[in-house]
N, C-alpha and C positions, 0 to 999 in steps of 0.2 A: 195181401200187401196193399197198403194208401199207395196212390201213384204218386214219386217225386216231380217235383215240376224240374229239378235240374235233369230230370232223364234225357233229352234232349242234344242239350248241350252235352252229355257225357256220349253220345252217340257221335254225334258230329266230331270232336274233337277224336275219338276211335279211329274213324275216316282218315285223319288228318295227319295224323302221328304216331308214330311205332308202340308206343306203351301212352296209357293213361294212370297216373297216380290217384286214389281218390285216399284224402286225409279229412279226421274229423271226429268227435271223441269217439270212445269207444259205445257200442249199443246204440249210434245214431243211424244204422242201416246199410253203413257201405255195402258189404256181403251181398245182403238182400236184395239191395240194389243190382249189383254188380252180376248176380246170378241172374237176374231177369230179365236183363238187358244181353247177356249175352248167356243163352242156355246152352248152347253148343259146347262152348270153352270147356275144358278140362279144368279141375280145379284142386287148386294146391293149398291148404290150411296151413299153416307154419306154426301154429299152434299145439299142431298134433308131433309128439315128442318123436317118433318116428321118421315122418315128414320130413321135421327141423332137422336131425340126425345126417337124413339127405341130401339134405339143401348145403349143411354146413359140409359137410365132406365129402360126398361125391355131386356135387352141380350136375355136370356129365349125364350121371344117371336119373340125377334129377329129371331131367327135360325128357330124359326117355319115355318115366313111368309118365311124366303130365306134358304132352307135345302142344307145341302150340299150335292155335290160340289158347291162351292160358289164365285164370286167373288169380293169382298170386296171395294171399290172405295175409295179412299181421303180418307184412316185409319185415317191421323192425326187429320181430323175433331173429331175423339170417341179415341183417342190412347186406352183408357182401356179397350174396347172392346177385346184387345186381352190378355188379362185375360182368358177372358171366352173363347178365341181360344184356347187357352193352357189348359185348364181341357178339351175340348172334342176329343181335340185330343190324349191326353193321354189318354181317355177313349176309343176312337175308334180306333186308329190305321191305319188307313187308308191313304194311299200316294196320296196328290196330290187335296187333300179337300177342300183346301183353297188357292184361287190367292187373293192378297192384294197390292194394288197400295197406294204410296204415293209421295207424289211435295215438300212435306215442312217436312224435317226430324231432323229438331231441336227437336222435341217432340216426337218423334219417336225413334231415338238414344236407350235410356234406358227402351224404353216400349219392344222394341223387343230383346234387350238381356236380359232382366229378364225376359220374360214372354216366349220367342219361341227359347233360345238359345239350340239349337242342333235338331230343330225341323221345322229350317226354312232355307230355300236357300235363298241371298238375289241377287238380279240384278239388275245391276246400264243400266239405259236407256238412249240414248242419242237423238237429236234431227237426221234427217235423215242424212245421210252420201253422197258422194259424188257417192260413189257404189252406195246406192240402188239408187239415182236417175239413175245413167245411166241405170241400167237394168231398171227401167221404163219407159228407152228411153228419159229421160231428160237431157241436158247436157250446164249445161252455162259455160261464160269465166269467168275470174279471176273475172273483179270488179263486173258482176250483181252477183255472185257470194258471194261472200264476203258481196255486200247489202241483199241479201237472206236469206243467212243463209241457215237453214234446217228444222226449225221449216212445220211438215203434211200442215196445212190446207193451207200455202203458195201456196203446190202445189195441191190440191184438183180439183182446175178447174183456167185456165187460168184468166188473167185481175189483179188478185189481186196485193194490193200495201202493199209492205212491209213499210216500212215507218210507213202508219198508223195505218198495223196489231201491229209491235212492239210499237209504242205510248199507242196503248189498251192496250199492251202482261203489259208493266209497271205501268200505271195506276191501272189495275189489282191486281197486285202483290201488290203496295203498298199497297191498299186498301183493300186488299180481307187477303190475306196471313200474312202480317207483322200486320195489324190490330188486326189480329184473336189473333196471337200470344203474341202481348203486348213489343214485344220484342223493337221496336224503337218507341221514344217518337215523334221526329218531324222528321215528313217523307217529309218535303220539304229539309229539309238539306240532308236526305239521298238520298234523289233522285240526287242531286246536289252532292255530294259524289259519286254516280253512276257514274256520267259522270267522272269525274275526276279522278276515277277507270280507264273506258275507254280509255282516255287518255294515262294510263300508261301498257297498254295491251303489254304482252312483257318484263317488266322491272321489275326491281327487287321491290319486296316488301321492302316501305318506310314509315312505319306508322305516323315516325314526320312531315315526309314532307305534307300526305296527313291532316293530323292533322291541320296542320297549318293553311292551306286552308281552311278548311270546318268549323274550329272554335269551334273543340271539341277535345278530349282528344286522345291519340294515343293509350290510353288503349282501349275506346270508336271505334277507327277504327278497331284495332283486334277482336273487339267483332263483326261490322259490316261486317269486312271481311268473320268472320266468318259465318253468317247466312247469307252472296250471296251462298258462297260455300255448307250449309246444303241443300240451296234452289236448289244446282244444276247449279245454273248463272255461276257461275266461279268456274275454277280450279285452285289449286295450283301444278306449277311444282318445284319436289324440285332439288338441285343439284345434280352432282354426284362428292365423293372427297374420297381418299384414306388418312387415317390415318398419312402417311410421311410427307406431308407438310400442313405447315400452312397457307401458300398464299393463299392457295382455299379460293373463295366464299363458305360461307354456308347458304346465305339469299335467299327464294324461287322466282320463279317468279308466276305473277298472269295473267291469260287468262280467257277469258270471252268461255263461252262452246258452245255458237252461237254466230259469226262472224255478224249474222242480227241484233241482241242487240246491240252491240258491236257500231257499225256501228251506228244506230239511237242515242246512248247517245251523239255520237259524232255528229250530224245534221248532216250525210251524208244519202241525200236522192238519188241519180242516178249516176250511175255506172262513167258517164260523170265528176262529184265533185270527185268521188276517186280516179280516175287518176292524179289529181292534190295535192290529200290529202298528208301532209305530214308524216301522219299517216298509207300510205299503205303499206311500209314495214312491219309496227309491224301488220296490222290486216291480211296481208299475212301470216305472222309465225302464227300469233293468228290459222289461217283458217288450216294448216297444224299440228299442234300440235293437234290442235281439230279430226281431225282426223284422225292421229297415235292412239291417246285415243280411237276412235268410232271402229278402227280396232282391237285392242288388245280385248275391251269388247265385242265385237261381235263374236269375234272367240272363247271367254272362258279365253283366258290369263289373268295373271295380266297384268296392263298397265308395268310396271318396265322400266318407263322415264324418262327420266333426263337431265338435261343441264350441262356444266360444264363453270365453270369462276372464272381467280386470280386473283389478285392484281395486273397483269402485265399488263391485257386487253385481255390476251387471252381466245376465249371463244369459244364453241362449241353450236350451238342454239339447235339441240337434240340429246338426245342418247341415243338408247336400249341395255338394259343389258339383253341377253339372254343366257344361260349357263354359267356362269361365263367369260363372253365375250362381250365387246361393241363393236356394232355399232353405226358408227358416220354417223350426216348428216348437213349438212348447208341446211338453206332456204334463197332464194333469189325470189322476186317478179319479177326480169327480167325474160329476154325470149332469153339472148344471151349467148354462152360457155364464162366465164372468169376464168383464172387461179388461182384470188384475191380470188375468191370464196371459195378456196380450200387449202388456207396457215395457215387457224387453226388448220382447222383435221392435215395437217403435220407436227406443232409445236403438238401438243397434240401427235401423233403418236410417236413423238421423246421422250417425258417424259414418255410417259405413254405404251408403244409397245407391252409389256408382259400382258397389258389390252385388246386389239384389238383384232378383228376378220378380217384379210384382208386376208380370204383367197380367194375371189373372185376379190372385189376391195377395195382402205383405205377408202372408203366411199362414201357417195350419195350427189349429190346436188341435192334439191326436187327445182322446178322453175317454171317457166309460160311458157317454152319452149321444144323442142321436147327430144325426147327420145335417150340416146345414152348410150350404154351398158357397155362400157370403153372408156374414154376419159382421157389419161397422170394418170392412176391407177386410175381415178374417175369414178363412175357410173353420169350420170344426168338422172333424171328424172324427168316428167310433173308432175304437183300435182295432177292431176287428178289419177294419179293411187298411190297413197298414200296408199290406200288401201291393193294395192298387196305388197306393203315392209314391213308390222308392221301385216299384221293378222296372227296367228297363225294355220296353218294347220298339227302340229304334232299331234295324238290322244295318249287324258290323258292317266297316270300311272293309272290303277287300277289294286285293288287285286286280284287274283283269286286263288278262293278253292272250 
């Protein structure tokens, strides 16, 4: 198993609170996780039709066969099961009783705040990060990279082909997950929606425009967009805009949370095709946004990300807001210093100044090229260390009496 760097933080918060939720798509490790950090627990798959059997109509005996500490697999297969979480914890008191994994948190959403709200820490999981592979000594370039993704069993043992894991990874989901759910009627059109998502990785959410295309309603696509995002598949990044003018954007943009998905919807099968894809800028940015996210939630932070863009074209591809101060950063898929690079952050530096944090430099350009610390007030950095700009190493505000 790659060590996750969020293991930590899922220990601590164990200590802290009666159940731990870990959500995250499906195949990004919960399990794995969850089994290794606590090997003791008893372990309950709800996946297994038996199990489920039990969970759904005798709870009771449920807890018999698997006593806690427990660790609960696919809740959303039984969401009401956590009912019965909630009376034995309020009977027992006990921190750290219950780990609870879920892939599909559309049904999940309301089970866990009525039933575990002030009772449960939740952590959002991502697929592997660019960190932990190096410290497992793994380290590819840009495009096998971007084909990869991060999704464990990828890297479990050499030979494997992403391509046909991601072909399964959606297959899958269609079938296993949206089925279950009832939530999309015909899932050839949403697969074909998928891709077309894909496509616009990077870009502003356009619900008519994808509307159009796929021959259903834009209400229909929000509702779609919405359950990839419950699933985990994509993120939404929203803007960031102060209250003064009107010119800001305020429409979000949409990234896929593995670059390997991403990649496959659009038939890029070898690192050789994305060099040519017209599409490698945006799954560049895709690949680096993804994880700015995997560093903020790994370290315990909120993500607090954002992009910014008006009506003029000026636009800033990310920006963290940390103390009441942004940092800026452009992504570019090159690998050469360009000056072009770095003429938004200093239109945005000039409206916005009293916002900025340049007390180091006005910003980073994250690239495919080497490291230079200050270059004409700009930091550049390789994306491979994406990692060290966005994770948080301050230690939390806690009370003490």
């Amino acid at each position: 198993m790659i060590a996750r760097q969020i293991s930590q933080k899922v220990i601590d918060l164990a200590n802290t609170y009666f159940s731990v939720c870990l959500f995250g798509p499906r195949q990004c490790g919960k399990t794995t996780l969850a089994k290794a950090l606590f090997p003791t627990y008893s372990y309950a798959n709800l996946e297994d039709m038996d199990t489920r059997s039990l969970a759904k109509n005798d709870p009771k005996e449920f807890f018999v066969r698997f006593p806690e500490p427990v660790i609960i697999d696919e809740i959303q297969r039984v969401p009401e099961l956590l009912s019965t979480v909630q009376v034995r914890i309020d009977e027992k008191h006990i921190k750290g009783q219950y780990i609870i994994t879920g892939s599909q948190q559309i049904p999940l959403k309301s089970s866990v705040a009525q039933s575990l709200a002030g009772r449960t820490a939740i952590v959002q999981m991502q697929p592997l990060s660019i960190s932990e592979l190096k410290d497992a000594g793994i380290e590819l370039d840009r495009d096998a990279q971007l084909i990869a993704g991060g999704m464990p069993y990828l890297y479990a043992e050499k030979g494997n082909n992403p391509f046909e894991y991601y072909k399964n990874y959606v297959a899958t989901y269609l079938e296993r997950d949206l089925a279950q759910i009832g939530a999309v009627q015909d899932l050839m059109r949403f697969e074909n929606f998928m891709r077309l998502l894909a496509g616009r990785t990077g870009q502003l959410v356009n619900n008519s425009a994808i509307a159009n295309e796929t021959g259903v309603s834009s209400v229909t696509i929000g509702s779609w967009i919405s359950i990839l995002e419950a699933s985990h598949l994509v993120y939404i990044l929203k803007p960031w805009f102060t209250n003064r003018t009107s010119q800001v954007v305020k429409t979000p943009k949409i990234y896929f949370c593995d670059t390997g998905l991403a990649s496959y919807l659009l038939g890029i099968e070898k690192p050789s095709q994305m060099q040519r894809d017209p599409l490698l800028g945006n799954l560049f940015e895709n690949l680096v946004i993804t994880e700015a996210l995997k560093a903020r939630q790994n370290s315990g932070a909120e993500p607090n990300l954002y992009f910014f863009r008006n009506s003029k074209g000026l636009e800033v591809d990310l920006i963290l807001k940390k103390e009441n101060k942004l940092r800026l950063f452009e992504i570019k898929s090159g690998k050469a210093l360009n000056d072009e690079f770095t003429k938004n952050m200093d239109k945005f530096i000039t409206l916005y100044s009293n916002h900025v944090d340049v007390e180091k430099t006005h910003g980073t350009v994250i690239y495919s090229g080497d490291d230079y610390s200050s270059y004409k007030n700009y930091a550049y950095a390789n994306f491979h260390k994406t990692d060290e700009l966005f994770r948080n190493d301050e230690k939390p505000y806690v009370l003490e009496f």
